[in-house]
N, C-alpha and C positions, 0 to 999 in steps of 0.2 A: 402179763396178767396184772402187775401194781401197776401201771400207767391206765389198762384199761379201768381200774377199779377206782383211782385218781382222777379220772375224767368223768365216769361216770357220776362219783360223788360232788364235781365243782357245779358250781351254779350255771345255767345254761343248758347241761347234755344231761337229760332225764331221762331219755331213750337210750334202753338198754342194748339192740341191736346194731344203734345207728353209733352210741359211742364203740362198740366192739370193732363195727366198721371202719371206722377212724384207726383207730391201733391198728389194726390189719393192714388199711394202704398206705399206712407209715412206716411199717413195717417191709414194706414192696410187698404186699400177697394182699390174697382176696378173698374170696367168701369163707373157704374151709380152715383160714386160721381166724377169720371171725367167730366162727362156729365153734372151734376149738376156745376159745378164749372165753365165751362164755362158759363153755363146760366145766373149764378149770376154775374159772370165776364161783360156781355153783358148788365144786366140789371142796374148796377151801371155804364158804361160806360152812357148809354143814361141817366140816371139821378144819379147824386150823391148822393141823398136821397134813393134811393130804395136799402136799402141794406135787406141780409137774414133774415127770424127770428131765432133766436138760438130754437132749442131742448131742452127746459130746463132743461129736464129728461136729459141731457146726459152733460151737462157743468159743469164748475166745481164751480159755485157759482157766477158768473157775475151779475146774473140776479137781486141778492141784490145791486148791485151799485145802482138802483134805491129807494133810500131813503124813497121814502114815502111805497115804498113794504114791505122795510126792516122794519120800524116801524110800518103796521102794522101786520105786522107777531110776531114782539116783542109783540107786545097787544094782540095779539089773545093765546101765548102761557103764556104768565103773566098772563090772566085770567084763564088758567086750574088750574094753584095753583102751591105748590112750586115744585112737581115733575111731570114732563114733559115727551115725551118720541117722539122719530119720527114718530112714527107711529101718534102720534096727528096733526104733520104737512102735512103728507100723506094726514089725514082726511079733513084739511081743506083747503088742493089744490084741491080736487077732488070735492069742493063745484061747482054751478054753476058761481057763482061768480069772484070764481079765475078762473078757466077755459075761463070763456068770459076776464077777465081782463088781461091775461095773450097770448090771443088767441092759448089755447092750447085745443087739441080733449081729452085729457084724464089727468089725474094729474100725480104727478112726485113718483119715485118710492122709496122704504125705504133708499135703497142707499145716492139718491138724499138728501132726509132731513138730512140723516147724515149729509154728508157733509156740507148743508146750517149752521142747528145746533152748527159745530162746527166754520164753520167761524163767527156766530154769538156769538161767545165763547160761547157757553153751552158745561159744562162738563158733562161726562157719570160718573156715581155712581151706586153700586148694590143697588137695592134694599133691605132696611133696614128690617128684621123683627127678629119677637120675640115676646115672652108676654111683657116684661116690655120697649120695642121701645116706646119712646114719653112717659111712664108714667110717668116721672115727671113733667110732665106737663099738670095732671088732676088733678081738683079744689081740691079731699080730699086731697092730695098724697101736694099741695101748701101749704094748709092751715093747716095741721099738720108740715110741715119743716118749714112753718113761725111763726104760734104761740106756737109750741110746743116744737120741734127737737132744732133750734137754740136758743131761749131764755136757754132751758134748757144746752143746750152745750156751751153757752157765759157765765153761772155762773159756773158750772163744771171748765171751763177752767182755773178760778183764783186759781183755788187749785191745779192744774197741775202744774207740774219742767218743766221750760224753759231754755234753756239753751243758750250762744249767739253761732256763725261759730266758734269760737277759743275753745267753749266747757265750758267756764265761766258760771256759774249757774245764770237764772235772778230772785233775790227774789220779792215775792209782800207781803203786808202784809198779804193778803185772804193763799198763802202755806205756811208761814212763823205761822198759825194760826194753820192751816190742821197739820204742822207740829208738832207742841207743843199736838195738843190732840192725833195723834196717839201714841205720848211718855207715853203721860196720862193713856191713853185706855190701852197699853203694862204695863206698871208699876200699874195697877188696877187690869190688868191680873196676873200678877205676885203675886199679893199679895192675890189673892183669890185663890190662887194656894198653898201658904205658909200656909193660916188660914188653908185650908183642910187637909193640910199633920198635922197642928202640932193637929187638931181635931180628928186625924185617933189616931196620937201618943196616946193621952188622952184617947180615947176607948182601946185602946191595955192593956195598964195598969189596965183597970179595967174588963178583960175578966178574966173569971175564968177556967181553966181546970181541968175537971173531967175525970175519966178513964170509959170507956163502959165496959159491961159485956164483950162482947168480946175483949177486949184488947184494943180498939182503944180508940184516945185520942178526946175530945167531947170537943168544945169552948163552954162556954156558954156568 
């Protein structure tokens, strides 16, 4: 209606129907939002106040400039919980509620909440799943990584090689400790490795060989 009323009033379009025309096929439509446009045109002439009501279903998000809408539309989707979806706000424009509040005959369509949605910045996410989605965050799956998993992995740790960005090795006393017995434990090994060989030696020398009837040679 201000473009038709803009155009009507610039120099050149004196013709009241032919400029409503204009709006209308720039608009993509045809006679009956021409028709329409003058009406609104006539009825904001005789009162300044009486302007159209928007479509809501068809705009592109206006209708949230009204603040108190806007928040609560924010409460009504804060309370479904942390995953939302338009189709939620579908549901509750079609309530009777918004429909009277809004004075609209039917609620606005998935489109529509998109768009609302995202000028209300909510972002779109796929849908998470899986077996183990959110399982860390079931009471056993807590209370075994709090009093089991990490205590046992924070003493573990001081026996681990750290090293610093430049590759420098960090000692502690706890691997500096780890360090000295697995030399132990190697050098134990070693040495019950040496007793069995020089125990084998000892058997050896006190086997006796006898000859079998058939030729072959018999350790005893």
């Amino acid at each position: 209606m201000l473009s038709f009323l803009q155009l009507y009033a610039s120099d050149g379009y004196s013709e009241w129907g032919k400029s409503a025309d204009i709006i209308a096929k720039s608009a993509g439509k045809g006679s009956w939002l021409s028709r329409r446009i003058r009406e609104w045109a006539v009825d904001f002439i005789k009162d300044d106040e009486n302007l159209p009501i928007a479509e809501y279903g068809k705009m592109n998000g206006s209708v949230l400039e009204d603040e108190d809408l806007a928040q609560k539309l924010h409460l009504h989707l804060q309370g479904i919980g942390k995953y939302v979806a338009a189709q939620d706000l579908v549901n509750y424009m079609a309530t009777d509620e918004m429909k009277r509040r809004l004075n609209l005959n039917k609620g606005i369509s998935l489109r529509t909440a998109q768009r609302w949605m995202k000028r209300m910045e909510y972002r779109w996410t796929k849908e998470p799943k899986g077996m183990y989605f959110d399982g860390h965050e079931c009471e056993d799956v807590m209370d075994y990584r709090q009093n089991a998993f990490l205590p046992r992995w924070a003493e573990l740790s001081k026996y681990t090689r750290k090293f610093t960005e430049d590759g420098d090795e960090i000692g502690s006393p706890e691997a500096e400790a780890a360090k000295v017995a697995r030399k132990e434990r190697r050098k134990t090994k070693q040495q019950a490795l040496e007793e069995i060989d020089e125990q084998w030696d000892d058997e050896e020398l006190e086997r006796t060989f006898v000859a079998a009837p058939d030729g072959k040679v018999v350790v005893i």
